[in-house]
C-alpha positions in Angstrom: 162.5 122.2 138.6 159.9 120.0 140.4 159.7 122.8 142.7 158.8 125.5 139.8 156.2 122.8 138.3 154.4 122.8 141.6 154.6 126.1 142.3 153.2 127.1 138.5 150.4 124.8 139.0 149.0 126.2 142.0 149.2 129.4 140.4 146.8 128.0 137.7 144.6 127.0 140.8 145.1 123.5 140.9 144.9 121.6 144.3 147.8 121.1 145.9 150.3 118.0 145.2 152.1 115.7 147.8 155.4 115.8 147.3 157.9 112.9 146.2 155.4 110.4 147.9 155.7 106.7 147.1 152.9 105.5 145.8 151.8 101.6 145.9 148.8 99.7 144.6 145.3 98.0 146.0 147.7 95.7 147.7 150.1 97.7 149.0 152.8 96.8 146.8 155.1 99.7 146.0 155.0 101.0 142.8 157.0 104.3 142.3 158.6 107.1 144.4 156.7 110.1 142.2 157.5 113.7 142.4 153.8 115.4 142.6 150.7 113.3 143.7 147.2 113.9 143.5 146.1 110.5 145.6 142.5 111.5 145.2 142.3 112.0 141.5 144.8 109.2 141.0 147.2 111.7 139.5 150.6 111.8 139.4 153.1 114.4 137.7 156.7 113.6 136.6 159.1 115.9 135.8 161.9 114.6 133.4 164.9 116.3 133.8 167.3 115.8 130.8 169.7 113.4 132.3 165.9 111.4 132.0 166.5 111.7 128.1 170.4 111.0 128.3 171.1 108.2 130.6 169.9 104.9 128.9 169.0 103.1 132.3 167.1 106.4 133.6 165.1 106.3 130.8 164.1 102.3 130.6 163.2 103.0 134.6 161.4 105.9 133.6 159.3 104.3 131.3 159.0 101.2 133.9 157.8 103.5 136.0 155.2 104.8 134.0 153.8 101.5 132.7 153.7 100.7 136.3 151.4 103.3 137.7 149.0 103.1 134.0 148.5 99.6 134.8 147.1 100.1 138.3 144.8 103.1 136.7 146.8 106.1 137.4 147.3 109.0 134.9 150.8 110.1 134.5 151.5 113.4 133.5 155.6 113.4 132.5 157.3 117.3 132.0 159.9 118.9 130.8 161.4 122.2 131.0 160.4 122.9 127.6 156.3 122.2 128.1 156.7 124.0 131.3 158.6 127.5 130.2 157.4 127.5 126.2 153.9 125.4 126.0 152.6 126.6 129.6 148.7 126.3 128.2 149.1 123.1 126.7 150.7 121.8 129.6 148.2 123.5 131.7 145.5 121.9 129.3 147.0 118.3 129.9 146.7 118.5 133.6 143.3 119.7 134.0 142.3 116.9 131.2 144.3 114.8 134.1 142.8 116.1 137.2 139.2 115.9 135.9 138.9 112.3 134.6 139.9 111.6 138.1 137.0 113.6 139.9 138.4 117.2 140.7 136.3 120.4 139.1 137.4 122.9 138.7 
């Protein structure tokens, strides 16, 4: 699914994403293995698989995770298969709202 995430947002014209990078902060100090990241618009996108939802550890790291990377001023966009296959211009909406407070226009 994080493949069909990346590949619908490059459609929409966004730039491209690294892939499954690990991203750490000012210090170097590891923060979170992510699944799309915009380094230069401090941007990182999550897709959240339902097993995310399910397993009660998954979801505390998830959220961990997320916290993490908010506190060190990056904005985390989290996905599911739902926003991506039913609510495509919302979810398109969220990530330009995303992309832009971090620098990129369109």
């Amino acid at each position: 699914m994080e493949t069909e995430l990346r590949l619908q947002l490059l459609a929409w014209g966004f730039p491209e994403p690294r892939v499954n990078i690990w991203v750490h902060d000012d210090r170097g100090r590891f923060l979170a293995r992510c699944d799309l990241v915009w380094e230069e618009f401090g941007v990182v996108a999550e897709y959240e698989g339902d097993h995310h939802r399910t397993d009660p550890v998954q979801w505390d790291e998830d959220i961990s995770r997320a916290d993490r990377l908010s506190d060190e001023h990056w904005s985390v966009v989290r996905v599911t298969v739902r926003q991506l296959r039913t609510q495509p211009a919302a979810l398109r909406a969220r990530f330009v709202r995303a992309l832009t407070r971090g620098g990129w226009r369109p």
